[in-house]
Every structure is written in structure tokens, then in C-alpha cells.
C-alpha positions as CSV (number, residue, x, y, z in Angstrom):
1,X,15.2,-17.8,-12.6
2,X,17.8,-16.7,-15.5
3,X,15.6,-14.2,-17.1
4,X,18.8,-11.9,-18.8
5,X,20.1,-9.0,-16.8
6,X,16.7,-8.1,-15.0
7,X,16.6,-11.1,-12.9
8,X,18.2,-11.8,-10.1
9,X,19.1,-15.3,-9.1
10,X,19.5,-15.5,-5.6
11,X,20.7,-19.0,-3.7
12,X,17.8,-20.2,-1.1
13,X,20.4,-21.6,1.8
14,X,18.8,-20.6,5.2
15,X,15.6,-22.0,3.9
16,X,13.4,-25.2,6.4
17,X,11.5,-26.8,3.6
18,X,10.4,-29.7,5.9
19,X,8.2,-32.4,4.1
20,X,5.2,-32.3,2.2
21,X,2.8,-33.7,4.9
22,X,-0.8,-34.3,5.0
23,X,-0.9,-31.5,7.7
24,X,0.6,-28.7,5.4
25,X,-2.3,-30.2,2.4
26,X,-5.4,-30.0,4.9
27,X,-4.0,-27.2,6.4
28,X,-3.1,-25.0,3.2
29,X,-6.3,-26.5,1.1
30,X,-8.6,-25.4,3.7
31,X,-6.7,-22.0,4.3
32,X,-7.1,-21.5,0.5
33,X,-11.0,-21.7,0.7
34,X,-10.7,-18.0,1.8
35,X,-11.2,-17.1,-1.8
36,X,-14.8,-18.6,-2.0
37,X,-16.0,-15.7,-0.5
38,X,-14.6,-13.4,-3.3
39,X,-15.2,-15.3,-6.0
40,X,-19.0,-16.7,-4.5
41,X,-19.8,-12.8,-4.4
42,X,-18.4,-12.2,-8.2
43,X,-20.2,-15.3,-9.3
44,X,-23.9,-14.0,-7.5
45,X,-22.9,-10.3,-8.7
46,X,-22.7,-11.5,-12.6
47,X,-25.4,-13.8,-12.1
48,X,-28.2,-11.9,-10.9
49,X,-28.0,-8.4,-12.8
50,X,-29.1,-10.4,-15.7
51,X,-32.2,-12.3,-14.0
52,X,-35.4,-10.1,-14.5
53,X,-37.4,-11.2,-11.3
54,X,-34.1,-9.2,-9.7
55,X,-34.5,-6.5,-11.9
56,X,-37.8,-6.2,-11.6
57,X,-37.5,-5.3,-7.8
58,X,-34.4,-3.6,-7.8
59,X,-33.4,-2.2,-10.9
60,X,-36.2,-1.6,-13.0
61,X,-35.4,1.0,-15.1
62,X,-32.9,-1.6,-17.0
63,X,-35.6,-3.5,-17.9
64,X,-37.0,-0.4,-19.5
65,X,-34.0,0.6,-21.5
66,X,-33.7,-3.2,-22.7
67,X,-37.2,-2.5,-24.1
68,X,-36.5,0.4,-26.2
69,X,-36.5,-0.4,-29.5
70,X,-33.7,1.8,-30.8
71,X,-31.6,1.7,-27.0
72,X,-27.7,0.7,-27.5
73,X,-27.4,-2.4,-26.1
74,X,-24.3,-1.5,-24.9
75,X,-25.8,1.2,-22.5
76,X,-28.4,-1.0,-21.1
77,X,-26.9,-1.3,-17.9
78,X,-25.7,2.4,-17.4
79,X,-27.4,2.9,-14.1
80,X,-25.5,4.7,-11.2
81,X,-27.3,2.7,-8.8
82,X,-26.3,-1.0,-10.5
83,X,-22.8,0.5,-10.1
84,X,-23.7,1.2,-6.1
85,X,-24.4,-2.4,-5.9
86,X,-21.5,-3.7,-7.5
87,X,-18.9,-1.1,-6.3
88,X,-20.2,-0.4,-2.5
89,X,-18.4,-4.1,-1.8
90,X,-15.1,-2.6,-3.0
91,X,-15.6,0.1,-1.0
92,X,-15.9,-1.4,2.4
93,X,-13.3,-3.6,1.3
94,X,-10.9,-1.5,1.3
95,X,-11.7,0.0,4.2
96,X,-11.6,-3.4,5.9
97,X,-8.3,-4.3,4.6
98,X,-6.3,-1.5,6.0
99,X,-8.1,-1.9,9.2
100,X,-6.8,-6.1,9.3
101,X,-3.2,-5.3,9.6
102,X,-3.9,-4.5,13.4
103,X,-6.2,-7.5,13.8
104,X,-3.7,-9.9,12.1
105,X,-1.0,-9.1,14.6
106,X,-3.3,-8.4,16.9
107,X,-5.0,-12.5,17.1
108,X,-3.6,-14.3,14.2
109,X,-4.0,-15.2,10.6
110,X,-6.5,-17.7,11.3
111,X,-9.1,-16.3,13.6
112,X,-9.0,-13.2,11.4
113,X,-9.7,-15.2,8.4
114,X,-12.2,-17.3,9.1
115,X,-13.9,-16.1,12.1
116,X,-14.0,-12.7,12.0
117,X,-14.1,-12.3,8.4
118,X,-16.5,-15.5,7.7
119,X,-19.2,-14.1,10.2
120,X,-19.1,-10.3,8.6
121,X,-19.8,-12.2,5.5
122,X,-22.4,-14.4,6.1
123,X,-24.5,-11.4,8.5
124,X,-24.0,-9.5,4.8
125,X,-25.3,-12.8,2.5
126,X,-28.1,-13.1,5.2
127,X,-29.4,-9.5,4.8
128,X,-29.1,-9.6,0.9
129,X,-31.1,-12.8,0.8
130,X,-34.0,-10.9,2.5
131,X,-33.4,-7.8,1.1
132,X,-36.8,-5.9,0.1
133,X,-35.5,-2.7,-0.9
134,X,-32.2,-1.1,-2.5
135,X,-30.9,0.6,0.8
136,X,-30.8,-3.2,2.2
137,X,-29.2,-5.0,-0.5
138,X,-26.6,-1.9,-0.8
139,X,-25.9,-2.8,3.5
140,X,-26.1,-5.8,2.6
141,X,-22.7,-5.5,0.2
142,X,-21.2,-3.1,2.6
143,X,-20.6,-6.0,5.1
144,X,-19.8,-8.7,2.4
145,X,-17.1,-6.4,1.7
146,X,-15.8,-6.3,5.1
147,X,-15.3,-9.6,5.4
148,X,-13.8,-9.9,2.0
149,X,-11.8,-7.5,2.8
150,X,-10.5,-9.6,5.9
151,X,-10.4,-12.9,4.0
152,X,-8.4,-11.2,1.3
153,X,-5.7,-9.5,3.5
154,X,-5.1,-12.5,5.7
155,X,-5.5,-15.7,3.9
156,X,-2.5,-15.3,1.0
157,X,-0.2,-14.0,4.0
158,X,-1.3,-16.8,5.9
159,X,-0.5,-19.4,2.7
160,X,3.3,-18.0,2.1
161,X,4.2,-17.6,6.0
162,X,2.6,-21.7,6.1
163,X,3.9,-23.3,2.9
164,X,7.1,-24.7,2.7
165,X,9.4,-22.4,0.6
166,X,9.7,-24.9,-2.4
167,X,5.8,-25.1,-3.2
168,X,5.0,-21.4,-1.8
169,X,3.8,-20.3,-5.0
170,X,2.0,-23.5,-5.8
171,X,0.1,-23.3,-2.7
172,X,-0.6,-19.6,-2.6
173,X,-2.2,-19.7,-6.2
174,X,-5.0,-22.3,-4.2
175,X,-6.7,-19.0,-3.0
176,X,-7.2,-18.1,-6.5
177,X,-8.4,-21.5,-7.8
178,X,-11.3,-21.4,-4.9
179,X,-12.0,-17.6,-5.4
180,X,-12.9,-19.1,-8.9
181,X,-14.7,-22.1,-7.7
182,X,-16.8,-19.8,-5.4
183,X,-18.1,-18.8,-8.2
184,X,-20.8,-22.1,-7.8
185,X,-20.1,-23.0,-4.4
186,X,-21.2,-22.1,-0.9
187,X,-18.8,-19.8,0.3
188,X,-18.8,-21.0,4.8
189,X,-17.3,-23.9,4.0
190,X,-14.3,-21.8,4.8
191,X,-15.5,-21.0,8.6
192,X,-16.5,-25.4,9.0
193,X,-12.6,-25.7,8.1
194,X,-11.7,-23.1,10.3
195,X,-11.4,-25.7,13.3
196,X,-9.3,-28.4,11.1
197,X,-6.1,-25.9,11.0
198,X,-3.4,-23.5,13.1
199,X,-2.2,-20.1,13.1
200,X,0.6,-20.1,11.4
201,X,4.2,-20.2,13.4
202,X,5.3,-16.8,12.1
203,X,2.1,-14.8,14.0
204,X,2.4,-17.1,17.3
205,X,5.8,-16.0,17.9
206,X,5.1,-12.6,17.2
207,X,2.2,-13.0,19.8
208,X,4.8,-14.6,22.1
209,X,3.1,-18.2,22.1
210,X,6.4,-20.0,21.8
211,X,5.0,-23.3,22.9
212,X,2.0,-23.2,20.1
213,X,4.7,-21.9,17.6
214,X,6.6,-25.1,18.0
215,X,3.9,-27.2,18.1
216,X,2.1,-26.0,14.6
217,X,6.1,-26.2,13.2
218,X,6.0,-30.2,14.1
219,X,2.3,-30.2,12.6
220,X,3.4,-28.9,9.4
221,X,6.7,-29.6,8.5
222,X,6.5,-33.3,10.0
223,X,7.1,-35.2,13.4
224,X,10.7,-36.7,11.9
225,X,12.1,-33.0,10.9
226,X,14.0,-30.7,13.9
227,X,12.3,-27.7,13.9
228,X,14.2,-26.0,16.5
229,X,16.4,-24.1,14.3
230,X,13.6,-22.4,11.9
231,X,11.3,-21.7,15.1
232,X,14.9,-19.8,16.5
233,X,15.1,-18.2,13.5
234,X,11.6,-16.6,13.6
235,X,12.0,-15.8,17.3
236,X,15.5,-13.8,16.2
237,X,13.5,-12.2,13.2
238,X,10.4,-11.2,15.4
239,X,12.7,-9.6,18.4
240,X,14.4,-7.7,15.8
241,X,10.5,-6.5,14.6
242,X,9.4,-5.6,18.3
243,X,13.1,-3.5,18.9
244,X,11.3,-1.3,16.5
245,X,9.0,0.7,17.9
246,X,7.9,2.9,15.5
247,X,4.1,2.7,13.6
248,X,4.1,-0.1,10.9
249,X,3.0,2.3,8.8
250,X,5.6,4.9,9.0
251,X,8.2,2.3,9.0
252,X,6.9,0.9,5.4
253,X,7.3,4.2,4.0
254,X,11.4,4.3,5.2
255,X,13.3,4.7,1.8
256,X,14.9,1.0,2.4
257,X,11.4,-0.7,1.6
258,X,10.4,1.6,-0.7
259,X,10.9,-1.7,-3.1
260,X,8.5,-3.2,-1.4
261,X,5.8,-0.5,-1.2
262,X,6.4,0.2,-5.1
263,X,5.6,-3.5,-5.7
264,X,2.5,-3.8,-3.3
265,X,1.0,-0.8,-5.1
266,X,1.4,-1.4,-8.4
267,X,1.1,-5.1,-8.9
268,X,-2.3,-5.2,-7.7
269,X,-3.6,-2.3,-9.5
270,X,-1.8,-3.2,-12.9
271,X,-4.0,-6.5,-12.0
272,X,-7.3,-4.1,-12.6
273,X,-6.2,-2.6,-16.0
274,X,-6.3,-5.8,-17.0
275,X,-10.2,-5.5,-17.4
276,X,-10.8,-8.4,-15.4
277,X,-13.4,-7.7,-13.0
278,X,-15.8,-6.3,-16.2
279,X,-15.4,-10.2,-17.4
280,X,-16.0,-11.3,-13.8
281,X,-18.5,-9.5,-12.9
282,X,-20.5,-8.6,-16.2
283,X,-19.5,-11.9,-19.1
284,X,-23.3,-12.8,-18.9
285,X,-24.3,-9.5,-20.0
286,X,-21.1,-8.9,-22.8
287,X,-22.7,-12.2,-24.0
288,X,-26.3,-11.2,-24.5
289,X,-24.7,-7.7,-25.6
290,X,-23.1,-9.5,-28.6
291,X,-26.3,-11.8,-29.1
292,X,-26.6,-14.6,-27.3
293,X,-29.8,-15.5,-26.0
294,X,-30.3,-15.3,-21.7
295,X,-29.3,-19.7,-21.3
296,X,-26.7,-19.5,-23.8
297,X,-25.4,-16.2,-22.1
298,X,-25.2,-18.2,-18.8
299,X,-23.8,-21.3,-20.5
300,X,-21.3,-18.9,-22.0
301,X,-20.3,-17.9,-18.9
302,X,-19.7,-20.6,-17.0
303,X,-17.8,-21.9,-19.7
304,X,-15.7,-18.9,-19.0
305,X,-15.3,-20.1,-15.3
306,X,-14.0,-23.1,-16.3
307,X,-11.5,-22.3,-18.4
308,X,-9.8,-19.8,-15.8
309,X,-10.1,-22.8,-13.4
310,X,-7.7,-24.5,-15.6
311,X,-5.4,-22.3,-16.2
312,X,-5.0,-21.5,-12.3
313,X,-4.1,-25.4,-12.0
314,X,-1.7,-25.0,-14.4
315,X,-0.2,-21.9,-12.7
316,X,-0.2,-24.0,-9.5
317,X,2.3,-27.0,-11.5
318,X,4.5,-24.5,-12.9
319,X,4.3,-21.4,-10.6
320,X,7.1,-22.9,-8.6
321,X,9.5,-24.5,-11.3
322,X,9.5,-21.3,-14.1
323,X,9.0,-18.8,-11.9
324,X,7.0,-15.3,-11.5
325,X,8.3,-13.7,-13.6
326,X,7.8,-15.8,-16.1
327,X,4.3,-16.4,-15.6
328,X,3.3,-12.8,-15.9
329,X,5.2,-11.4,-18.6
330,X,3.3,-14.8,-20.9
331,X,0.4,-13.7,-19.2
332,X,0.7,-10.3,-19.7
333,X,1.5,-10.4,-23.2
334,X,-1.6,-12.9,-24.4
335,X,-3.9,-10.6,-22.3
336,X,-2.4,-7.4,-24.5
337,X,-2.9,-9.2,-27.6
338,X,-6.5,-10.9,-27.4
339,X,-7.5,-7.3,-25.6
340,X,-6.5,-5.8,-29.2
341,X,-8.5,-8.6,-30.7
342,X,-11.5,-8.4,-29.1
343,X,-11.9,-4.8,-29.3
344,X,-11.8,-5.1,-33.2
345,X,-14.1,-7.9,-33.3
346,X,-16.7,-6.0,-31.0
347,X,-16.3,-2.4,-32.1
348,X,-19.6,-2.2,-33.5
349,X,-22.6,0.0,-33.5
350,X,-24.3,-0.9,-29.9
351,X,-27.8,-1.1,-32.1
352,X,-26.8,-4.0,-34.0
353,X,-26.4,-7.6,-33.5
354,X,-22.9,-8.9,-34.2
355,X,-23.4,-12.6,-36.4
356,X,-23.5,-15.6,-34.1
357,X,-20.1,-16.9,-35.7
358,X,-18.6,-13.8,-34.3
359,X,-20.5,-14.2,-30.6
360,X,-18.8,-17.8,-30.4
361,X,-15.5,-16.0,-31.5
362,X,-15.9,-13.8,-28.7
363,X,-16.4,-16.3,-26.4
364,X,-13.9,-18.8,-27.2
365,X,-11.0,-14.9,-27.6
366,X,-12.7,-14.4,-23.6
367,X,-11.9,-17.9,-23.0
368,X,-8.0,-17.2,-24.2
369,X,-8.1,-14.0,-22.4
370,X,-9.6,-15.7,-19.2
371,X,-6.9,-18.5,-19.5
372,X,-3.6,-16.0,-19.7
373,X,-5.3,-14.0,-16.7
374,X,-5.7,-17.4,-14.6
375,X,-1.9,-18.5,-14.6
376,X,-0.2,-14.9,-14.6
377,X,-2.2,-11.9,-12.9
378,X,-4.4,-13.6,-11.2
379,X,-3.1,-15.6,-8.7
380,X,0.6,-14.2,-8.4
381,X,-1.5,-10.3,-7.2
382,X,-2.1,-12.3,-4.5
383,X,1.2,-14.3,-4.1
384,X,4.1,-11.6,-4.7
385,X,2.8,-9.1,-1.9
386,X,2.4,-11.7,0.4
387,X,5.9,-13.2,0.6
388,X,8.4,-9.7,-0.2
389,X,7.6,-8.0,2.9
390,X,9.8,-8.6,6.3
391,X,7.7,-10.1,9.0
392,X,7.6,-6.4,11.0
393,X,5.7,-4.8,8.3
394,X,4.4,-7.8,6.8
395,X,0.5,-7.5,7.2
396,X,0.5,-4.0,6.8
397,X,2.3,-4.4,3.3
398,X,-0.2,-7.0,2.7
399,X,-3.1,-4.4,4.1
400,X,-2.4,-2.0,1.4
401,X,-1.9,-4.4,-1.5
402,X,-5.9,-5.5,-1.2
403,X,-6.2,-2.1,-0.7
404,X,-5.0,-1.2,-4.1
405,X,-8.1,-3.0,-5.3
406,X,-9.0,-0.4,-7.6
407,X,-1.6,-3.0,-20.7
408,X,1.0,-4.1,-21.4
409,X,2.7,-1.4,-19.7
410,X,2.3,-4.0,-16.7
411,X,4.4,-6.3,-18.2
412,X,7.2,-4.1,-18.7
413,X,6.4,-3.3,-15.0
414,X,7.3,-6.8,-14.0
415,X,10.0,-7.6,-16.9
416,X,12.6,-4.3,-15.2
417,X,11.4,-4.6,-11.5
418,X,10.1,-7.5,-9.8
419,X,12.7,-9.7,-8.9
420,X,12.2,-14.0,-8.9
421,X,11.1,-14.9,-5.3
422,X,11.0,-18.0,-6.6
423,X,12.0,-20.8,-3.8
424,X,13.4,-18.3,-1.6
425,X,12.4,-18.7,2.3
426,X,10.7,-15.6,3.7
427,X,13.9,-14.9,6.1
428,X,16.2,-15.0,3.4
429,X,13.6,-12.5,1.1
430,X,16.0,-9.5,1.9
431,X,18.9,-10.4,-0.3
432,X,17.1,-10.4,-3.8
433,X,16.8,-6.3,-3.2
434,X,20.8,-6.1,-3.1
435,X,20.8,-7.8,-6.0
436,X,18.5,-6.6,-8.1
437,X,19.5,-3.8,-10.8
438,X,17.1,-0.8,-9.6
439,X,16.3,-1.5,-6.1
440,X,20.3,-2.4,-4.6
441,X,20.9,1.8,-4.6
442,X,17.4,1.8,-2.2
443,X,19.3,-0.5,0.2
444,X,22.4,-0.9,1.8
445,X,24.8,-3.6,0.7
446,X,25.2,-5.7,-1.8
447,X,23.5,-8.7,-0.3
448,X,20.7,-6.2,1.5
449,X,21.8,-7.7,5.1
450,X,20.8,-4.1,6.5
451,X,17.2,-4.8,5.0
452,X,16.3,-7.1,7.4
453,X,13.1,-8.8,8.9
């Protein structure tokens, strides 16, 4: 991408884009679903703190304050223990994301996703669906967030190592569409698809299975195409990740991928300051907040969903032809703007009711800030960390970047150091470093050839 003297434009020779096949589709659709389970959890999490039979049972002390007569409705739902319920799955998702770097290497991409990570989730939606006290719906969110926090770490690594080069970005972005349609939908239909795809080729030659690794190359890049040459290039590149013996997580912290590191920290956590989980998790109650009544609140909202549905299809057709880059400086900038607007337009006294022309104006400014968050932040937080990383350190990069799961100073971010990955095959990802304005004096030569795999 020619984006002035910050970009780097880097040729993608070396690369085995293979066809588009009907394998790589079913394989990389169904690989995508990983994000129902996110997005099904935001979607139940929004959804029931403003249903009373829940808070009733669990939290009724809301249902007190909403009472009150002279109560700020924007303090309604302070309550430490509503943010216990909401925040305890972030907590064991982190925990769980650090811990699937070993278990990727360890047994794949694909068992980790969907088996191990499917299973945690559903023994966690079974013990909140009978949950009869808080201490069992807050155990209940400790294990969805461990297998989030699987699903999370393994299933955008497992989309960029997959994906032909040329439409990397456009499939990667799938796992934010479905993290957005889990919102409505049942989230196993990720484990049932499970058994329709392979690991990917990248993680069976790191586990040695040659024969598997050749196979699952002529099942995704096409029966007519000789894979031979990419499956001895990812044998070369995974010797040269077992010569070194040292911890994975030592080795990311070595001063020539401190480009990297910088990246999978900051990208991610830049993605929070955004404000988006408050709109993910909490739209139905901004919506009554403002003065909507409880249906039109929950209308609202799902009018909210689908409008960052769209825009993540539109990241999906573009994603590939503009760039990154490109895609989150727009992004970043809208989000900046309608943030500024929004907190004029709803900077009122918490005791009184905004008009109802200004509660659709908030919904349809949400709607714009939804839309530049679903073809910009959104998907590429899960995209960019998944493909910069050689394969040696690869899952453990990818570990820490969910980790991170914690405004427009983010676009400045990406505008002076992020370079365009853009159409560039994962063994050739090494030379945008050399290239690049700030990170070539982390790494040795021009072309970063010592910054290898």
C-alpha cells in the first residue's frame, strides 16, 4: 500500500496462493465460527442485565435503584457484583489465552479450537442456564471465559496460517463477522463443524506429521496446484524454529521482535479505548438510559448489531485490496469524531430524560460509531497479530495479543508504525521490518533476512 513515507511496500514473490477452492471456503467459514462464542456471550451479557426476572434473582438491588425516584439513571447499574459477572469472563480469559500457546503447538489449531475450547464453553453455558445463586452464574462465566479464551487465541492464527495470502485479510475478518452474528445464534455450531475441516499445514509440520501436512496442502490450495515447494518451505521454516531451543517466551522478548511484541500489545489494547465493549455489552441499557422504553431499547440494539454486521462485510471486500492501514486510520478517525459527538449530545444531567429526537440521534451516531468500529478495529485486532509473527513464536505472540484484552492517539499508532501486511505470505512477513522507517534499526539488514521464521 503507497500510504506516503510510513508505509512500506514490500513485493510478495515467495508467496503459494493456490486457488480459491471449495475446501479453503468450508474450511475457513467453519474455522471462522469460532467467534460465535464471543460474540453469543456479549449478545446474552447485554441482553439479560436489562430483563427483570434476571434481576430479580440475581441483582436485585438494581431494580431498587431504578425505583428511586430522584436515582441518576446513569448510576443504575453501579453494582460491583454486575461488574463480577461481566468482567470474571475476561478474567479467565486471559488466563486461558496465555496458557493456549503450549496447547496450540502442543495438538494443533483445530483440536484446540473447537474441541477443547467448545467443551469448556458449553460445561460453562450449561452451569449458567441452571444457575440458582450468584456464586454459580460467576463459575459459570469463569469457564466460558476459558474457552473463549481458547477459541480466541487459536482460531485467527488458524485463519492467516490457512488462507491463501491474497484473501488472508478477507478471510480472517470472518471471525469477526460470526463473533457478531453470535450475538443471535447458538454458539456449538462451531464444535458440529469441527469434523468438516484440518489442522492447518503450518502446525502439522511443526508436529512432524509431514504426510498430513501435504495432504491438508492438496485439500486447500487444490488437487491441480504442486504443493511440494510451499510444504518444503514450511519444513525449512519449522527446522529453523526447533534449532532454537530457548522458551518461546523469552525468545519474543529478543530486541529483533521487539516490532512484533510492540504491535501485539498495543493494537489490541488501543481496540478497548475504543469504548466498544460498553456498546457491546451495555447498548440496551445506554438506550433506556437516554429514554427508550425496554422493546424499543432491545430493538435499538439489535439494530446496532446489524449495522456492525455490515460494515464487517465491507471490511471483508476491501480488507485485502486497500489495505490495513487504510482501514484503521478511516476507522479510527470516524470513531474519534462521532465519540466527540455523542458525548455532547448525551452530557446531561443523569435525572433527566433526553427528547426522543435526540434518543434516535444517539442511536442512529452509535449506529455510525458501530459501522467505523466493524471495518477498522474490529476485525483487523484480530488479523494483524495473527499473521506478523514468525511461525517459532507465532502462538505465543498470538497468546499475548488476546491477552491484552483489557483515541485517536490509536490512529496515530497505526499511521507511524504498523507496516501494510497486505498480500504478503507469512514466510516472506520478515522483510516489511527492514523496511519500515522505525523498526529496520531493531533488525539486521535492510531486507530483515536475519529476522527470520
Amino acid at each position: 500500500m503507497a500510504g506516503g513515507g510510513f508505509a512500506v511496500d514490500t513485493p510478495t514473490t515467495g508467496g503459494f496462493d493456490g486457488k480459491l477452492t471449495l475446501s479453503i471456503l468450508v474450511t475457513c467459514i467453519v474455522a471462522a465460527t469460532s467467534g460465535l462464542l464471543f460474540g453469543y456471550d456479549i449478545g446474552i451479557s447485554g441482553g439479560v442485565t436489562t430483563m427483570v426476572p434476571f434481576l430479580e434473582k440475581f441483582f436485585p438491588d438494581i431494580l431498587r435503584k431504578a425505583a428511586g425516584t430522584e436515582v441518576n439513571m446513569y448510576c443504575v447499574y453501579d453494582s460491583q457484583i454486575l461488574t463480577l459477572f461481566t468482567s470474571s469472563l475476561y478474567l479467565a480469559g486471559l488466563v486461558s489465552s496465555l496458557l493456549a500457546s503450549r496447547v496450540t503447538t502442543a495438538i494443533g489449531r483445530r483440536r484446540n479450537t473447537i474441541m477443547l475450547g467448545g467443551a469448556v464453553f458449553l460445561a460453562g453455558g450449561a452451569i449458567n442456564g441452571g444457575s440458582e445463586n450468584i456464586t454459580m452464574l460467576i463459575l459459570g462465566r469463569i469457564l466460558l471465559g476459558f474457552g473463549v479464551g481458547f477459541t480466541n487465541q487459536a482460531a485467527p492464527l488458524y485463519l492467516s496460517e490457512i488462507a491463501p495470502p491474497k484473501w488472508r485479510g478477507a478471510f480472517n475478518t470472518g471471525f469477526q463477522f460470526f463473533l457478531g452474528v453470535g450475538v443471535w445464534s447458538l454458539q456449538q455450531v462451531m464444535t458440529i463443524g469441527a469434523f468438516l475441516i484440518t489442522d492447518t499445514p503450518s502446525s502439522l509440520v511443526e508436529r512432524g506429521k509431514i504426510d498430513q501436512a501435504r495432504k491438508a496442502l492438496r485439500k486447500v490450495r487444490g488437487s491441480t496446484i504442486d504443493v511440494e515447494p510451499e510444504l518444503e518451505e514450511l519444513i525449512k521454516w519449522s527446522e529453523i524454529a526447533k534449532s532454537v531451543e530457548q522458551e518461546p517466551f523469552k525468545t519474543i522478548f529478543e530486541r529483533q521482535y521487539r516490532p512484533h511484541l510492540v504491535l501485539a500489545f498495543a493494537i489490541p489494547f488501543f481496540q478497548q479505548l475504543t469504548g466498544i465493549n460498553i456498546v457491546a455489552f451495555y447498548s440496551p441499557n445506554l438506550f433506556q438510559s437516554v429514554g427508550l422504553g425496554h422493546d424499543a431499547a432491545l430493538l435499538s440494539a439489535i439494530i446496532l448489531g446489524l449495522v456492525n454486521l455490515a460494515s464487517i462485510l465491507i471490511s471483508t471486500g476491501i480488507v485485502d485490496r486497500f489495505g490495513r492501514r487504510f482501514l484503521f486510520i478511516t476507522g479510527g478517525i470516524m470513531i474519534l469524531r462521532l465519540s466527540a459527538v455523542l458525548a455532547a449530545v448525551t452530557g446531561v444531567h443523569g435525572t433527566k430524560d433526553i427528547s426522543k429526537g435526540n434518543a434516535i440521534l444517539v442511536l442512529v451516531l452509535l449506529c455510525l460509531y458501530a459501522a467505523g468500529f466493524g471495518w477498522s478495529w474490529g476485525p483487523l485486532t484480530w488479523l494483524i497479530p495473527s499473521e506478523i509473527f514468525p511461525l517459532k513464536i507465532r502462538t505465543t505472540g498470538q497468546s499475548i495479543a488476546v491477552a491484552v484484552a483489557i483515541h485517536n492517539m490509536m490512529t496515530f499508532f497505526v499511521l507511524f508504525f504498523l507496516p501494510e501486511t497486505k498480500g504478503i505470505p507469512l514466510e516472506s512477513m520478515y522483510t516489511i521490518w527492514g523496511k519500515h522507517w522505525f523498526w529496520r534499526r531493531f533488525v539486521k539488514g535492510e531486507d530483515g533476512q536475519d529476522n527470520l521464521p
